[in-house]
N, C-alpha and C positions, 0 to 999 in steps of 0.2 A: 701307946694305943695298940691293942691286939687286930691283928688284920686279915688274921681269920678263926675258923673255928670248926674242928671237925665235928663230923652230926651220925652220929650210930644209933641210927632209932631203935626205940625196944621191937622187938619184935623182926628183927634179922643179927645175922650173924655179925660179930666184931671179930674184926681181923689186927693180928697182932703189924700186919704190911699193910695195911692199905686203911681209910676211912671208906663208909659208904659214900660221904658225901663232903663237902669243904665249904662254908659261909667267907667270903671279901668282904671282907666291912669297909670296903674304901678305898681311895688311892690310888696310885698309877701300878701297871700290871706289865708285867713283861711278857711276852709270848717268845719262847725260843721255839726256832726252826728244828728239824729233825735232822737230830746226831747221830753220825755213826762212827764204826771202829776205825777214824781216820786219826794218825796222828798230827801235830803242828804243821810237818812237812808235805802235810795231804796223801802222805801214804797208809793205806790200808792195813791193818792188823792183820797179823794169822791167827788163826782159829776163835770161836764160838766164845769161850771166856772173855779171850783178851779183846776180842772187839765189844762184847755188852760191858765189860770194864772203863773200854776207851770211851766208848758214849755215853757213860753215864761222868766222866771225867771232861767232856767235853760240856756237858748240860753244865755243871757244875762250874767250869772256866765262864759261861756265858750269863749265868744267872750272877758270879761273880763283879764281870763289866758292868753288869745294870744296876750294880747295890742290893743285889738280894741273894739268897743261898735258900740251899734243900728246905730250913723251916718254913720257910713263907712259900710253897709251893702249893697250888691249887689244885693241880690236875697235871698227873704223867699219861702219857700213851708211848707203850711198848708194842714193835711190830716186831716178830721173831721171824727167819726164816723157818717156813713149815717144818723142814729135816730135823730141826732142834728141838731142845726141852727146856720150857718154860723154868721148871726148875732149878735148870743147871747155870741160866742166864742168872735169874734172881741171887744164885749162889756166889757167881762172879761179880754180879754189882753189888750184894751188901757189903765189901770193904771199906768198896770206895762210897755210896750214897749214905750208907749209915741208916738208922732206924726212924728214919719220918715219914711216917704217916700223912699218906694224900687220898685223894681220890684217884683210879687209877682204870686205865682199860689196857689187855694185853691182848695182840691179835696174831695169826700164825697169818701170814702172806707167802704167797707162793713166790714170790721175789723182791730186787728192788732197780732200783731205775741203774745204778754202778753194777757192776757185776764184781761178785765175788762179797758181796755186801753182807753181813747175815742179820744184824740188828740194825733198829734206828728207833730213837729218843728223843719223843717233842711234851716240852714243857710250859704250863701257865703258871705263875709266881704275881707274888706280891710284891711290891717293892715299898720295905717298909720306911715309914718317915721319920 
């Protein structure tokens, strides 16, 4: 059964990273909470790479526990600390996330609730059956 279905209407742009939009045809869905650059030990990454690395390695542990992975992902949101660049994050996490295609918002925040925090990573999935 396919359990989703990205949707690039004619008439806007396709992106090689992101769909405009995501179709759930069904099924139970996991909602992960917002990761960040913490490791197993709850300690904090240094610097702007390694922590959008580490929380996209964290989404990926979590969607893992629920039976689902990056392809059955419906919806990312990325919150960058404002100081940084959008592109340098996306740079550090496609080792780890790899090349799937979601719907996606990326937001510059002027903080987060931890100090020293620079990204954080909340994801909707499919859990396929």
């Amino acid at each position: 059964m396919t359990v989703t279905t990205q949707i690039d209407p004619d008439g806007m742009p396709r992106s090689p990273a992101f769909a405009q939009g995501v179709v759930h045809h069904g099924g139970p869905t996991v909602w992960v909470g917002g990761q960040n650059g913490i490791d197993a030990d709850g300690v904090l990454l240094e610097g702007f790479a390694e922590q959008c690395a580490q929380a996209f390695r964290n989404v990926l542990t979590v969607l893992d526990a629920a039976g689902s992975g990056p392809e059955h992902v419906l919806k990312l949101t990325i919150q960058l600390h404002a100081d940084h660049d959008a592109a340098a994050g996306f740079g550090a996490a496609m080792p780890v996330w790899g090349r799937h295609r979601t719907a996606i918002s990326v937001l510059k925040v002027a903080g987060f609730a931890r100090e020293g925090v620079l990204v954080e990573v909340d994801a909707v999935a499919a859990i396929p059956a």
